[in-house]
C-alpha positions in Angstrom: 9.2 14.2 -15.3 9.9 15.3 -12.0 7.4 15.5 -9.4 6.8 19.5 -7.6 5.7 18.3 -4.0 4.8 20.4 -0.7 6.5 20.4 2.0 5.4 20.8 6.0 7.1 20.6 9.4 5.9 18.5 12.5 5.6 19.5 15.9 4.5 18.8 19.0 4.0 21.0 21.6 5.7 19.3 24.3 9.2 19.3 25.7 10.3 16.5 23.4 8.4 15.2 20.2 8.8 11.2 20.9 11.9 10.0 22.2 12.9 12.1 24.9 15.9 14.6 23.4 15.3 17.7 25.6 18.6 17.3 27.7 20.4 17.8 24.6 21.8 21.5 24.3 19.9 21.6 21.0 16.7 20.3 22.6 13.2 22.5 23.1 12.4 21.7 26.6 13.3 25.3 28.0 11.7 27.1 25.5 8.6 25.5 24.1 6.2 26.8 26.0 6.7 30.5 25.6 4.5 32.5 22.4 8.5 33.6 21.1 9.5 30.3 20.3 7.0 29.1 18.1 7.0 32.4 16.6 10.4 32.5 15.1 9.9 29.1 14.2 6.7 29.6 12.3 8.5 33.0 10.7 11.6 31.0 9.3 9.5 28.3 8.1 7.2 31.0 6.6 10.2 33.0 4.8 11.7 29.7 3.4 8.1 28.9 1.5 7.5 25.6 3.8 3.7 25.2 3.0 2.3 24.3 6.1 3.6 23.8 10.1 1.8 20.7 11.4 0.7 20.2 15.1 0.2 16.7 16.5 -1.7 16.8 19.5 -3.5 14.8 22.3 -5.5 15.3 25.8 -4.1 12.2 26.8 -0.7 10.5 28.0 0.8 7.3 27.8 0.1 4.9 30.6 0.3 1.7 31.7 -2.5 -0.3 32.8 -4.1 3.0 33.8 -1.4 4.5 35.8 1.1 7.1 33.9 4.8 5.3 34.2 7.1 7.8 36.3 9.6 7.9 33.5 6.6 10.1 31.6 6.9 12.9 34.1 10.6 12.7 34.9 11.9 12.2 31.2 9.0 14.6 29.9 7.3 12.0 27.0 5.2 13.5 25.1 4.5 15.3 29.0 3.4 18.1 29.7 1.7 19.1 26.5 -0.1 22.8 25.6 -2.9 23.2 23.3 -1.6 24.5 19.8 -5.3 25.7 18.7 -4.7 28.6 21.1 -1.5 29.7 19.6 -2.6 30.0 16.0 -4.0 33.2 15.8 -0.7 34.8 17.0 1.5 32.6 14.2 -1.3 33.5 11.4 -0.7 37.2 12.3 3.4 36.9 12.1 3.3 35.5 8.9 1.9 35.3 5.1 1.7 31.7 3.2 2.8 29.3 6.5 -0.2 26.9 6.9 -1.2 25.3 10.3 -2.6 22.1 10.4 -4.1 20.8 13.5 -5.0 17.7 15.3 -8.6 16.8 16.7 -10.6 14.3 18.0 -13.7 13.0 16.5 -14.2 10.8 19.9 -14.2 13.4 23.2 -15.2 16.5 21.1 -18.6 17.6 19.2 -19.0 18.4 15.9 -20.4 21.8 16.4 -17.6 23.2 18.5 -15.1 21.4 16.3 -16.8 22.8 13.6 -16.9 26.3 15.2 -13.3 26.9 16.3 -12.2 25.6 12.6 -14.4 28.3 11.1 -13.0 31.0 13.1 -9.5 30.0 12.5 -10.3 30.0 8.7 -10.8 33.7 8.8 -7.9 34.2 11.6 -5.4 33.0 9.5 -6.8 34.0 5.9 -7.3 30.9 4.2 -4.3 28.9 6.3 -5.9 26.4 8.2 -6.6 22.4 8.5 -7.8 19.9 10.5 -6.0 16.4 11.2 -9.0 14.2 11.9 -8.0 11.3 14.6 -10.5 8.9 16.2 -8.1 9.4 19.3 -4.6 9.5 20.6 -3.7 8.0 24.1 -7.5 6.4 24.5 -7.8 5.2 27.7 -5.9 8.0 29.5 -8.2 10.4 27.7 -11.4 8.8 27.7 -10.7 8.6 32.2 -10.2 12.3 31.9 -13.1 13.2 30.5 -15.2 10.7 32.2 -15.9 8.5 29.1 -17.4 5.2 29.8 -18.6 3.7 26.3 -16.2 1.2 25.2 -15.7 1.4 21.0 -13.6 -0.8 18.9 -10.4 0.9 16.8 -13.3 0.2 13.9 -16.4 1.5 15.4 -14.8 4.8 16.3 -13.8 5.4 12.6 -17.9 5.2 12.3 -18.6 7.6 14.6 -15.5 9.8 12.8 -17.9 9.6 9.3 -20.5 11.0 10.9 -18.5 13.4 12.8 -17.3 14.9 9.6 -20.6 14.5 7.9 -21.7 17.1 10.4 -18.8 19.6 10.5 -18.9 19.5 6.4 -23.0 20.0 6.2 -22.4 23.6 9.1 -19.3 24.6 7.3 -20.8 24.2 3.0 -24.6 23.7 3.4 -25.8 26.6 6.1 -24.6 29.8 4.7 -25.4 30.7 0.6 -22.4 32.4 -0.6 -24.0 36.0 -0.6 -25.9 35.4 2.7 -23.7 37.9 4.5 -24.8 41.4 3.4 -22.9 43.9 5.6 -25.6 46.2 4.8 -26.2 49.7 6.8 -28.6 51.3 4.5 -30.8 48.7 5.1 -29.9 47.6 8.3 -29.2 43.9 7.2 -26.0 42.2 8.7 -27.2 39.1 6.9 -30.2 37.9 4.8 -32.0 35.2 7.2 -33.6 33.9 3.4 -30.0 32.3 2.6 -29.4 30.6 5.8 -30.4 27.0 6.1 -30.1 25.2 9.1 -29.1 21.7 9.6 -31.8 19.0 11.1 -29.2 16.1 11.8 -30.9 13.3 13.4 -27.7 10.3 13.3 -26.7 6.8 14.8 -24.2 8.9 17.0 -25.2 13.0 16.8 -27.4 15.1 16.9 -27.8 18.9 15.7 -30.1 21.4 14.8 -30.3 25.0 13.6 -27.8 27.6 12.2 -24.2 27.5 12.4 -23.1 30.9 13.8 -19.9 31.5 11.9 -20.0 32.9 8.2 -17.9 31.0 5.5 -14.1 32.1 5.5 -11.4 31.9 2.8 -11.8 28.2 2.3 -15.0 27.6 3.9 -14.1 24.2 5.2 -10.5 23.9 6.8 -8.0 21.3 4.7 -9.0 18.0 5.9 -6.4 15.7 6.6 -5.5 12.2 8.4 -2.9 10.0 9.4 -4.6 6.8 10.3 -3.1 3.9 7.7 -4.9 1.0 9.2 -6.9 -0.8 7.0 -10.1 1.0 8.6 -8.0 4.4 8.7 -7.6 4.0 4.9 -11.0 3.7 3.8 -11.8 6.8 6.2 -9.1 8.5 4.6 -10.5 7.8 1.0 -14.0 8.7 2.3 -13.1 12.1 3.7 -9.7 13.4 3.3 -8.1 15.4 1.0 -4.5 15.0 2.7 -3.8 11.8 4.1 0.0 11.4 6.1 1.9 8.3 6.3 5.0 7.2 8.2 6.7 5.4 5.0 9.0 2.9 6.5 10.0 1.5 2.7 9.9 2.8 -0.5 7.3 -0.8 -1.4 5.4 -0.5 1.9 4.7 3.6 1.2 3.7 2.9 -2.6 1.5 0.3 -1.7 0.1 2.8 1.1 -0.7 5.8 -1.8 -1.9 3.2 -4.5 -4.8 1.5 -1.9 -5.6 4.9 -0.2 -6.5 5.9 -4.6 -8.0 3.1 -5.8 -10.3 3.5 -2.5 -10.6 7.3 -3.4 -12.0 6.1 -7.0 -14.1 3.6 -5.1 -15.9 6.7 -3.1 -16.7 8.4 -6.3 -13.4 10.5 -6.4 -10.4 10.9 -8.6 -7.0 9.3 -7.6 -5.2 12.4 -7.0 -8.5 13.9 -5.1 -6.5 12.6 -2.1 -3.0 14.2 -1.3 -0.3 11.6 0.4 2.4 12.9 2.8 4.9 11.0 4.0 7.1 12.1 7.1 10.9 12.1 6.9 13.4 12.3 9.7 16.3 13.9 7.8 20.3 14.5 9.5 22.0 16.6 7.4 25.6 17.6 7.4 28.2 19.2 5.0 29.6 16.4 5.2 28.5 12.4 5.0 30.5 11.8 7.9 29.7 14.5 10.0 25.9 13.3 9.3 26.7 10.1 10.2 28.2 11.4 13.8 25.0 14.1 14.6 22.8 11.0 13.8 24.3 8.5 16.6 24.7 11.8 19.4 20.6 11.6 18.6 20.1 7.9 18.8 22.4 7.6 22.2 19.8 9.8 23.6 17.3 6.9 22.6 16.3 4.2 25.2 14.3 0.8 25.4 12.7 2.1 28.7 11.5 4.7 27.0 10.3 3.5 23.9 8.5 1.0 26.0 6.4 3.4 27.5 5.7 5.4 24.1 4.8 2.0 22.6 2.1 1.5 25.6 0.6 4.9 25.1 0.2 4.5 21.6 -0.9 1.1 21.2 -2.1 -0.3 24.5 0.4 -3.1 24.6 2.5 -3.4 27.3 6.0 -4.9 26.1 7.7 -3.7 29.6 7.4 -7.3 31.5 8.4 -9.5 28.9 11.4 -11.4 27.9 12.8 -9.3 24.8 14.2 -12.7 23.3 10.3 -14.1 23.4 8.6 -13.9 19.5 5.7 -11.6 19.8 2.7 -13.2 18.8 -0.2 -11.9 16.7 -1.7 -8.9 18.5 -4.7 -6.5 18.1 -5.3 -3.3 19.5 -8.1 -1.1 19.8 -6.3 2.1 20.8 -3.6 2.4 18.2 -3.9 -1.0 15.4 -1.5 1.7 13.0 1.2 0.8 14.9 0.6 -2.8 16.1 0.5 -3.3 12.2 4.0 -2.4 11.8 5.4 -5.6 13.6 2.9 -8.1 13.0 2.4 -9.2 9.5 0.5 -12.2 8.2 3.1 -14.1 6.3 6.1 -12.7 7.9 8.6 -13.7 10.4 7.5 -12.7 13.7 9.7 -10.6 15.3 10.8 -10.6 19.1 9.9 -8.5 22.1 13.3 -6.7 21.7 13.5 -6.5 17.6 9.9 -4.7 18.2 11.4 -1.9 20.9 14.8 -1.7 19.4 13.1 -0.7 16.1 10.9 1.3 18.3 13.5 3.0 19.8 15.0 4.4 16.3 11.9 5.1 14.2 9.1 5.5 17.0 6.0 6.5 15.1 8.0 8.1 12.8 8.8 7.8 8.5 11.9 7.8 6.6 15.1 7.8 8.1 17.8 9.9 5.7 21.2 10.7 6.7 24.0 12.2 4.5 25.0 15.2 3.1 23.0 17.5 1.1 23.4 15.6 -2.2 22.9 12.3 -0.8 19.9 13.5 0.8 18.1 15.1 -2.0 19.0 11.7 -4.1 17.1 9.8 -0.8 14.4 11.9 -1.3 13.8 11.9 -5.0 14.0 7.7 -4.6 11.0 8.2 -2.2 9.0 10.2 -4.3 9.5 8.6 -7.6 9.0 5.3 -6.3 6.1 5.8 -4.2 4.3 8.1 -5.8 4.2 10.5 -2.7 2.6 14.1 -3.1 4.5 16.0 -0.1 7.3 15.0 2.8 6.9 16.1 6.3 10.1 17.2 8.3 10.4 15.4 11.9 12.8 16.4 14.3 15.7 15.4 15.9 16.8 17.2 18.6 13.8 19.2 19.2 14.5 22.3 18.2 14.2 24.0 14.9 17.4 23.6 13.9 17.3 20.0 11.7 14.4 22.2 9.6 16.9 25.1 9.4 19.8 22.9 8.2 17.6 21.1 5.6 16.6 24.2 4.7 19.9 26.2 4.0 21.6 22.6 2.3 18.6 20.6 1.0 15.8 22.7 -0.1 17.9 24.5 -2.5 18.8 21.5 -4.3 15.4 20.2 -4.6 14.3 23.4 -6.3 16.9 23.2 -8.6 15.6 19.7 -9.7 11.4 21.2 -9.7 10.6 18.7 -6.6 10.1 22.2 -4.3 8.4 25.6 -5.4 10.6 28.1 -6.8 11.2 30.3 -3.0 9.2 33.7 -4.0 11.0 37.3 -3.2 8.7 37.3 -0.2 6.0 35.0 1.1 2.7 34.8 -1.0 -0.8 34.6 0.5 -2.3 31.6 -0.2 -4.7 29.4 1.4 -3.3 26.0 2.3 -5.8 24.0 -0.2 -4.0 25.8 -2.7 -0.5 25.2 -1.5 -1.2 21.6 -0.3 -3.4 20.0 -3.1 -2.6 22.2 -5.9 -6.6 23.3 -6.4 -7.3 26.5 -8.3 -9.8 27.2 -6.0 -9.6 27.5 -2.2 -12.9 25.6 -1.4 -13.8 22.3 -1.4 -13.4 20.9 -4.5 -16.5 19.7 -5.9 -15.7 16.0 -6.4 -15.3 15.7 -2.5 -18.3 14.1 -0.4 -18.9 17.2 1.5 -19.8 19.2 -1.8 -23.1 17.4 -1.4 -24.4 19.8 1.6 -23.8 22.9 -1.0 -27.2 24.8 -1.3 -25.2 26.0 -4.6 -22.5 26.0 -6.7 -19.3 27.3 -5.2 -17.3 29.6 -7.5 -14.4 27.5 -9.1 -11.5 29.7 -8.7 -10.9 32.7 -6.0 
């Protein structure tokens, strides 16, 4: 039987999203930064029934030994960067059913602010909203910005991210009863203080007391979601999320990914399917095969090693940029980014060089699946994926920069995948939905009640709604 998954988009809101791209005529650098441009990209996604618009996002920067490289400024990596958070409100009110999933940290932020603007952004958008939970991006540059001096393992920060939630979850389902706000003129009661319960938090790492100032919205608690595949990131993700997004390099690697992130889901008391696995997908799409082929090597002559060396310092802390690329890289930890660090070094695998490590760098970057070809051989890719790993969604990456890979598979993918049942049948017009709905397929757009967080209700949340 074939498999109905969801489908998002990935962004970043800076000039490039990786690889630097944004010379190219097809690029975003001299248009990302205005309201309009995110706007007709949110709008198109919206009326072609993409489920949600995902926004990676960091304080931070890469660097080098504590100094940002001058190829970040003058090729514009990941540099400058806005803040998508602010932007939402004016994408919610341009479209319908487009959901927007954003990135946090549980390191430099607090749970009650976190928890706060996620709550107003629920009722913003109706129902649209979710949060990518990361234990950091870019570590060292951001914990110098914000004057951060504790040092925490890659580990130890995933514990201070459970607890993190654990706080956000207890404001968002345990303060407010369902019927708490009145609304009431007659008797002059905006809310009945009787069905507010504050929180008395008293952790290893927070602190909070009292009432959380924002009534429930659509879905109460945003979507949570995370992209950490690390060992540690794994178990977080079975603990907490109810989306969790890889970067499937194979078809074996991504299965094993989705069946350990679900036998860890049954292992925290929740079913298998309780936790939603995304995969992201760099698709090059052409009418033709060859004319794929061609679009696909303009984009990867935009690629360099210099470059990719610097985006493979920011992410992971390892500085590759003085060695000798013929020199076997040995086994290496990180604390700021082990995701990727795992990628090369494998026990019981060859250990690849200094150059095999930024050459493949250089094509995939933090990125998934790589498909090129024309429409049909691109929807067979795709259906391999999902039938051999088990995948619940794909994410679109793109090349260029602009929206124009997202358009293309669009117009000569999308349809084709509808005609097999892997996408939605595309309504007349967009429906409203809340993104729990369109992401994990719940009937009901609050937490479901087999997730961890269900345990702050004061009562039973209505099943459907």
């Amino acid at each position: 039987m074939t498999k109905q998954i969801s489908l998002g988009v990935f962004e970043m809101m800076n000039p490039n999203n990786g690889m630097p791209t944004w010379t190219h005529p097809l690029g975003k650098g001299d248009r990302y930064d205005t309201v309009d441009y995110w706007v007709g990209v949110a709008k198109t996604l919206d009326a072609n029934g993409v489920d949600f618009l995902f926004f990676a996002d960091t304080y931070g920067y890469a660097t080098i030994d504590g100094v940002m490289p001058d190829l970040v400024a003058k090729h514009g990596i990941q540099f400058p960067g806005f803040d998508p958070m602010l932007l939402i409100s004016a994408l919610a009110r341009e479209t319908t059913g487009l959901g927007f999933v954003l990135t946090s940290p549980t390191t430099v932020e607090r749970p009650y602010a976190t928890a706060r603007r996620f709550a107003t952004l629920d009722h913003y958008t109706g129902g649209r909203i979710g949060w990518n939970i990361v234990t950091g991006s870019s570590q060292a540059t951001t914990d110098d910005l914000f004057g951060v001096s504790e040092t925490t393992t890659h580990d130890e920060r995933y514990d201070v991210a459970d607890e993190f939630v654990d706080v956000c979850l207890e404001l968002w389902e345990g303060v407010w009863e369902d019927d708490a706000l009145v609304r009431d003129a007659s008797t002059n009661t905006f809310a009945d203080p009787a069905k507010l319960h504050p929180i008395d938090h008293e952790g290893a790492h927070f602190r909070a007391r009292g009432v959380f100032a924002i009534p429930p919205g659509p879905q109460r608690s945003p979507v949570l979601f995370q992209a950490g595949t690390s060992e540690r990131g794994r178990a977080f993700a079975a603990r907490n999320a109810e989306a969790v997004l890889i970067q499937g390099q194979t078809v074996a690697k991504a299965a094993a990914h989705v069946l350990d992130i679900r036998e860890q889901a049954v292992a925290h008391g929740r079913e298998p399917h309780d936790v939603k696995v995304v995969t992201g997908v760099t698709i090059t799409v052409a009418p033709t095969h060859d004319e794929a082929v061609a679009k696909r090597q303009e984009l990867e002559n935009l690629y360099t090693v210099d470059d990719a060396a610097v985006i493979f310092a920011g992410f992971t802390g390892v500085d590759l940029t003085g060695f000798d690329p013929a020199s076997p890289l040995t086994a290496i930890t990180s604390d700021q980014g082990q995701t990727l660090v795992d990628r090369f070094v494998r026990p019981g695998e060859p250990v690849p060089t200094v150059g095999d490590v930024l050459d493949d760098f250089r094509m995939r970057a933090n990125r998934g699946f790589q498909i090129t070809g024309d429409p049909v051989e691109v929807a067979d890719e795709l259906q391999r994926i999902v039938d051999g790993s088990d995948v619940d969604g794909i994410m679109l990456e793109p090349t260029f920069g602009g929206p124009e890979a997202f358009e293309e598979f669009l117009e000569l993918v999308a349809p084709i995948l509808r005609e097999r049942g892997m996408l939605a049948p595309l309504p007349a017009a967009p429906e409203p939905t809340s993104l729990r709905e369109r992401v994990t397929g719940a009937a009901s757009r609050r937490l479901p009640g087999g997730h961890p967080g269900a345990r702050f209700r004061h009562e039973t949340e209505p099943v459907a709604g």
